[in-house]
PyMOL commands that place a pseudoatom at each C-alpha (Angstrom):
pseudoatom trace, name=CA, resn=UNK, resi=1, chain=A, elem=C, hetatm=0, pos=[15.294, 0.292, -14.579]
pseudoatom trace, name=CA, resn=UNK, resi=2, chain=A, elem=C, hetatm=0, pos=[16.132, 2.828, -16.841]
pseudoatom trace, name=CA, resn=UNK, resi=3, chain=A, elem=C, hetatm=0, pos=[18.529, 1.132, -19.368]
pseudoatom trace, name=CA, resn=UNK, resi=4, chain=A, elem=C, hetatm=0, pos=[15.296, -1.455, -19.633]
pseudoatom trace, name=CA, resn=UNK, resi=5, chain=A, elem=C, hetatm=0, pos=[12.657, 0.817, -19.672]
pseudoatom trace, name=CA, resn=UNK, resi=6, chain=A, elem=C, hetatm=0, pos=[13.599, 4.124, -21.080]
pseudoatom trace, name=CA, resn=UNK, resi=7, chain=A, elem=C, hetatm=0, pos=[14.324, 7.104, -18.565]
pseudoatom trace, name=CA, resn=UNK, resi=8, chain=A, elem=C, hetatm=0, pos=[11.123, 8.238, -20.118]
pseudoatom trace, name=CA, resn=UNK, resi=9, chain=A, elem=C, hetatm=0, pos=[9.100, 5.865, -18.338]
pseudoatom trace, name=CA, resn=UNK, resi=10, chain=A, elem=C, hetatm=0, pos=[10.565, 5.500, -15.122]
pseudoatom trace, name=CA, resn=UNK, resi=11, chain=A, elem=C, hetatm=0, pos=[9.108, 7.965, -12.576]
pseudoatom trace, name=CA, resn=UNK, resi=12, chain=A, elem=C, hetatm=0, pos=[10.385, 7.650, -8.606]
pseudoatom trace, name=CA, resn=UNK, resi=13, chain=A, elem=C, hetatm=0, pos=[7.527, 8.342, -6.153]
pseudoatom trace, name=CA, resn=UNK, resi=14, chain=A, elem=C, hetatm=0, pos=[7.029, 9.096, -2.494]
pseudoatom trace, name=CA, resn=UNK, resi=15, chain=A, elem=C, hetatm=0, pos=[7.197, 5.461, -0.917]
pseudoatom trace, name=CA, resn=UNK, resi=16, chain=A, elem=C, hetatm=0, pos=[3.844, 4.493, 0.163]
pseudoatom trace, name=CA, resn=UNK, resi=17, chain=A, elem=C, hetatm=0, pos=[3.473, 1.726, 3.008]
pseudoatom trace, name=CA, resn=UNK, resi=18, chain=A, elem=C, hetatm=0, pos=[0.033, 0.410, 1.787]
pseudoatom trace, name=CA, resn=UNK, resi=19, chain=A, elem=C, hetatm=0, pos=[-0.669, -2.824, 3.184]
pseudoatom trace, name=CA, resn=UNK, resi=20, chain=A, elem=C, hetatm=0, pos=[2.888, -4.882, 2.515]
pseudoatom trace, name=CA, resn=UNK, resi=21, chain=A, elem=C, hetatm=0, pos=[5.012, -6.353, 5.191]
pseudoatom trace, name=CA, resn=UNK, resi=22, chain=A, elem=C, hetatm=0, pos=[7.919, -6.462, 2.998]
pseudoatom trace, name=CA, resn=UNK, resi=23, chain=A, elem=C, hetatm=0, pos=[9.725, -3.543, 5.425]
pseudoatom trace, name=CA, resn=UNK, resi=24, chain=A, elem=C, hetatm=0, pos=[10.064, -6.724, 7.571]
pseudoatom trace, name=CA, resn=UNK, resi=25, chain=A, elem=C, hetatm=0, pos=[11.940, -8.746, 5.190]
pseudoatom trace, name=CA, resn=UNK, resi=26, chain=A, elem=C, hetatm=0, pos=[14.003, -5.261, 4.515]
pseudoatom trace, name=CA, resn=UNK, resi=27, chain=A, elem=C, hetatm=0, pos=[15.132, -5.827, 8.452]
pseudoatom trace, name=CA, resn=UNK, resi=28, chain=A, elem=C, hetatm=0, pos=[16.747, -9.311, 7.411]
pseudoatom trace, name=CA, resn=UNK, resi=29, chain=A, elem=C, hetatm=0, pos=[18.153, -8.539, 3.491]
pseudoatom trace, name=CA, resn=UNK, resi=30, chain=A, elem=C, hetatm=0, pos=[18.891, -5.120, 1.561]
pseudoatom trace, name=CA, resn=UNK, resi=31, chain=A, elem=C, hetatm=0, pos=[15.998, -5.087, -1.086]
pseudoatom trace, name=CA, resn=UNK, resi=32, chain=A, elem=C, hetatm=0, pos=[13.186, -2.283, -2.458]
pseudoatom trace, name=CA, resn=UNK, resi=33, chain=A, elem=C, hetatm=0, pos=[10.051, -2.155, -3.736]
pseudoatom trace, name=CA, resn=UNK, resi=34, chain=A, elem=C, hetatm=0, pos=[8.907, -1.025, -7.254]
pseudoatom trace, name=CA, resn=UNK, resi=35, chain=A, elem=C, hetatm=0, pos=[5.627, -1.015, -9.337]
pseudoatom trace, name=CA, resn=UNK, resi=36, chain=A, elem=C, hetatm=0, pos=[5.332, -2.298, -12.949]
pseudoatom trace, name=CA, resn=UNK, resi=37, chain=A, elem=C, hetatm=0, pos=[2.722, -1.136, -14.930]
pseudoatom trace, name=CA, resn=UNK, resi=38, chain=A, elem=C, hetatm=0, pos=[-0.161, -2.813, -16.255]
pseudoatom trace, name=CA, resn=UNK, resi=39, chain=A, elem=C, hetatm=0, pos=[-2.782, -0.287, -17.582]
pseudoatom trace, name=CA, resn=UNK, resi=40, chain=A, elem=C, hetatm=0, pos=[-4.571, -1.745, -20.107]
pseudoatom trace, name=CA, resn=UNK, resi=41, chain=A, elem=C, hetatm=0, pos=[-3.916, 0.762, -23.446]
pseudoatom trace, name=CA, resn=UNK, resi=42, chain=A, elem=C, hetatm=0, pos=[-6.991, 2.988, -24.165]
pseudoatom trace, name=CA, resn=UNK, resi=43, chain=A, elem=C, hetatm=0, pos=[-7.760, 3.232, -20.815]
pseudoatom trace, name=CA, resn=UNK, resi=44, chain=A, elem=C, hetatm=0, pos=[-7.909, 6.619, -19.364]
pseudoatom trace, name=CA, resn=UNK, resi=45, chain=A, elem=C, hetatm=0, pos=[-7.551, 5.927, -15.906]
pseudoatom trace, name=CA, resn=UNK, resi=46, chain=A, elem=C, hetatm=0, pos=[-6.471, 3.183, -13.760]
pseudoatom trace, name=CA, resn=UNK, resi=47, chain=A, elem=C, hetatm=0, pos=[-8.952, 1.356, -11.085]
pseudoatom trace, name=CA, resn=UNK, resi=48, chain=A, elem=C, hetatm=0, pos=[-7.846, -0.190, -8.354]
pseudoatom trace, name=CA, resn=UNK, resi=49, chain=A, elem=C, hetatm=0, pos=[-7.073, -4.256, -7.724]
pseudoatom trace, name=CA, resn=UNK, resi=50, chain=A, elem=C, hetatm=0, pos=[-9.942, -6.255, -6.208]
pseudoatom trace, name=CA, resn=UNK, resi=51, chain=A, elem=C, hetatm=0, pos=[-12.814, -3.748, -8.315]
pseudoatom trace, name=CA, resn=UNK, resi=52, chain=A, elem=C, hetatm=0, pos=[-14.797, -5.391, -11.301]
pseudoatom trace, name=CA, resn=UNK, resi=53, chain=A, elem=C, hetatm=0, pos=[-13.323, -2.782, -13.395]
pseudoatom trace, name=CA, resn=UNK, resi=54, chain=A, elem=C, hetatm=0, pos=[-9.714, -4.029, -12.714]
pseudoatom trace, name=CA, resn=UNK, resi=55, chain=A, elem=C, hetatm=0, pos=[-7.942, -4.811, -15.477]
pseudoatom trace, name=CA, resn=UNK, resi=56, chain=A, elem=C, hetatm=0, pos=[-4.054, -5.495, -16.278]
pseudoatom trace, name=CA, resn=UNK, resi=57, chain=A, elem=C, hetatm=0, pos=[-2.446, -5.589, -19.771]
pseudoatom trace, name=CA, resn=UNK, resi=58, chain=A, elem=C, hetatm=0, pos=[-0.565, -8.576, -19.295]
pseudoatom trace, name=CA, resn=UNK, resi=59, chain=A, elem=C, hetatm=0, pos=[1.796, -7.732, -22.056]
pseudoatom trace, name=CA, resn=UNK, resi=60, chain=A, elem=C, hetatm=0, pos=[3.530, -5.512, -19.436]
pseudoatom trace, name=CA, resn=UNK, resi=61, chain=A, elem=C, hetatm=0, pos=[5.142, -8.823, -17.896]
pseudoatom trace, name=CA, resn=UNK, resi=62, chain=A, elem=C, hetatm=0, pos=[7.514, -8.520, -20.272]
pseudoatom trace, name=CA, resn=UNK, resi=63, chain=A, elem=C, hetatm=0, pos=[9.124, -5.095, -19.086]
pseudoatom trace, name=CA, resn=UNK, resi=64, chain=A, elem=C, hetatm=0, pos=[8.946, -6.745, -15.723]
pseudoatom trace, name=CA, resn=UNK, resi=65, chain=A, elem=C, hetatm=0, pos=[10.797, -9.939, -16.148]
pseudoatom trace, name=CA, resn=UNK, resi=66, chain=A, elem=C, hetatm=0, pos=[13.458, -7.715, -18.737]
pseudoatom trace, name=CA, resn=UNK, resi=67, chain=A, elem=C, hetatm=0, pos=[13.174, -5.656, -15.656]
pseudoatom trace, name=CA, resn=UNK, resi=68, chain=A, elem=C, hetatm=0, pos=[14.275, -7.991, -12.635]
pseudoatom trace, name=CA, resn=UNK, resi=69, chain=A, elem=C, hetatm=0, pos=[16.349, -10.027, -14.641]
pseudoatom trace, name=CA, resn=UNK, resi=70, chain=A, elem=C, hetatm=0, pos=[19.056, -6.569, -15.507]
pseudoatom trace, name=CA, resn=UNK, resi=71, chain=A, elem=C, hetatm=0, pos=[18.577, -5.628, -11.946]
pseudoatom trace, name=CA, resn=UNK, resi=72, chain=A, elem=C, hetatm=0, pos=[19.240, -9.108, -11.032]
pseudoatom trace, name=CA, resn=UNK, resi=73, chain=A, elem=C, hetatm=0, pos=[22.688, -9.122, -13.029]
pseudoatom trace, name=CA, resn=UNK, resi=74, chain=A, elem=C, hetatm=0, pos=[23.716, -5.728, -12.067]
pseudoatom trace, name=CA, resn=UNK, resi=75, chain=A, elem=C, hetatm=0, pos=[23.825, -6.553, -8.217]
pseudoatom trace, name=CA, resn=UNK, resi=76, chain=A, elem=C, hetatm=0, pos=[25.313, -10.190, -8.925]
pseudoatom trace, name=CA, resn=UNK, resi=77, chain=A, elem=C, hetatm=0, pos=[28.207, -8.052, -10.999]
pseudoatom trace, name=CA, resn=UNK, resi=78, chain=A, elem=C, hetatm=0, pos=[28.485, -5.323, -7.899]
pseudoatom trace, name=CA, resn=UNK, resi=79, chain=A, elem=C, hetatm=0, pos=[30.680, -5.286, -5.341]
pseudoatom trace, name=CA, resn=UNK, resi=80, chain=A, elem=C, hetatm=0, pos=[27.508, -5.498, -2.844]
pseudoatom trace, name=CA, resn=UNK, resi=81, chain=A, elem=C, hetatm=0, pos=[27.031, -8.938, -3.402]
pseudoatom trace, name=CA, resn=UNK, resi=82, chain=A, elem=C, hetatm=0, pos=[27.945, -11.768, -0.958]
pseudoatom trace, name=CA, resn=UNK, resi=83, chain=A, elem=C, hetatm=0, pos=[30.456, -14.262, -1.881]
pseudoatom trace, name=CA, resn=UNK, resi=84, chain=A, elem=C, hetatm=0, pos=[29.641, -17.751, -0.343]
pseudoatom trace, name=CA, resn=UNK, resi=85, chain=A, elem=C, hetatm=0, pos=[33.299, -17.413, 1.375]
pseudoatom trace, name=CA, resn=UNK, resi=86, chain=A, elem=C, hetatm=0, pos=[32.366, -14.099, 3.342]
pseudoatom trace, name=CA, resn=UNK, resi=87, chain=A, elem=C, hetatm=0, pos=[29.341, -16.230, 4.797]
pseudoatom trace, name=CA, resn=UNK, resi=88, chain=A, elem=C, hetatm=0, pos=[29.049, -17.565, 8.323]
pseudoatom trace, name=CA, resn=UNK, resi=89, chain=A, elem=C, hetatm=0, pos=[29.507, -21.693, 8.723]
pseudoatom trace, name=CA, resn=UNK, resi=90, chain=A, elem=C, hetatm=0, pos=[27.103, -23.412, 10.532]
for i in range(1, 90): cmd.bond("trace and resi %d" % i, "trace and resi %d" % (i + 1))
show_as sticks, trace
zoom trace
């Protein structure tokens, strides 16, 4: 994340469990869980989704698919990844 969006603007938080299930797909396959964001500029301060003053600056899509697409090739070029022939048949 840092190589695409400047150590600068990375910051690692306390994980927060909100209201996602996505621990359960964690059971199943390795994965995490980051936020991209999406303040619009000149804002101040952020408000939260699902409030008439929500607002996202779309242009931050961008950093996100530049984002998941490194990550993407980094694991696929790691030894971590699973090669079809290590899978179970059937």
């Amino acid at each position: 994340m840092e190589a695409v969006a400047g150590k600068e603007n990375v910051v690692v938080a306390k994980a927060i469990t909100g209201a996602e299930d996505f621990s359960f797909y964690q059971e199943k396959v390795p994965g995490f869980f980051f936020f991209l964001g999406g303040m619009t500029p000149g804002n101040t301060e952020s408000f939260p989704h699902h409030t008439p003053d929500f607002r996202i600056d779309d242009s931050g899509m961008l950093l996100g698919v530049k984002t998941l697409t490194a990550m993407s090739l980094d694991y696929l070029n790691s030894d971590k990844t699973p090669r079809l022939e290590n899978q179970p048949k059937g």
